[in-house]
C-alpha positions in Angstrom: 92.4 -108.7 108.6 95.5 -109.6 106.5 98.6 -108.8 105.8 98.4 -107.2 102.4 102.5 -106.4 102.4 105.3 -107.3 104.3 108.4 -105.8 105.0 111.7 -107.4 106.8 115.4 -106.4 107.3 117.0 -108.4 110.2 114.6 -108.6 113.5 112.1 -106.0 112.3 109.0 -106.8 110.2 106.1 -104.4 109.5 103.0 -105.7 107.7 100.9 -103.3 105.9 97.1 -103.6 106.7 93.7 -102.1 105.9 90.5 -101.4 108.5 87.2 -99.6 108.0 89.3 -98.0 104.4 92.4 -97.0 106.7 95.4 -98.3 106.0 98.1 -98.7 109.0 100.5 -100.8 109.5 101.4 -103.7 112.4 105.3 -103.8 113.7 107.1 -106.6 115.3 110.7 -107.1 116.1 112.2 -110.9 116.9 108.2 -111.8 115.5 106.9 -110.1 119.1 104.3 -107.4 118.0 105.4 -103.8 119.3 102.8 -101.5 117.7 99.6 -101.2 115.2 99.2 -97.4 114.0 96.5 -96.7 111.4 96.7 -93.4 109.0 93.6 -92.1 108.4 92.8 -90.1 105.1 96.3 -91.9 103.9 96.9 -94.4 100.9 98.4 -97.7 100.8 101.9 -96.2 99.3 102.0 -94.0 102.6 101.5 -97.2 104.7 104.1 -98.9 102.9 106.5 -96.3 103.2 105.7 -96.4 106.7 106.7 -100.0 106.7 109.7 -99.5 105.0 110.6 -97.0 107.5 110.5 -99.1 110.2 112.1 -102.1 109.0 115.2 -99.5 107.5 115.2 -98.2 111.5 114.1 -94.5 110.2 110.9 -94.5 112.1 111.8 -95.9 115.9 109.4 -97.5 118.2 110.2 -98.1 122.0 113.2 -99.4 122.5 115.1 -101.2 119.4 
């Protein structure tokens, strides 16, 4: 599975990613993978705006 999109600002980076026709995304911060979440029934643009969410610090994840 491959990236499709990627999204960085500073020491966050979410890639946008498809499985089985559900799209998620994979986050990382300092290129250490924190979490893969998948949105079933979603479309890409929701899993990009999920992407860009992270990266921007909107939606948090552990411990940043």
């Amino acid at each position: 599975m491959d990236a499709i999109s990627t999204f960085v600002m500073d020491s966050l980076r979410a890639d946008t990613i498809c499985k089985k026709g559900n799209w998620g995304i994979r986050m990382f911060k300092n290129g250490q993978l924190v979490k893969e979440e998948y949105y079933k029934g979603h479309s890409e643009c929701y899993a990009e705006d999920a992407a860009e969410n992270y990266v921007f610090g909107i939606k948090k994840i552990g411990v940043q």
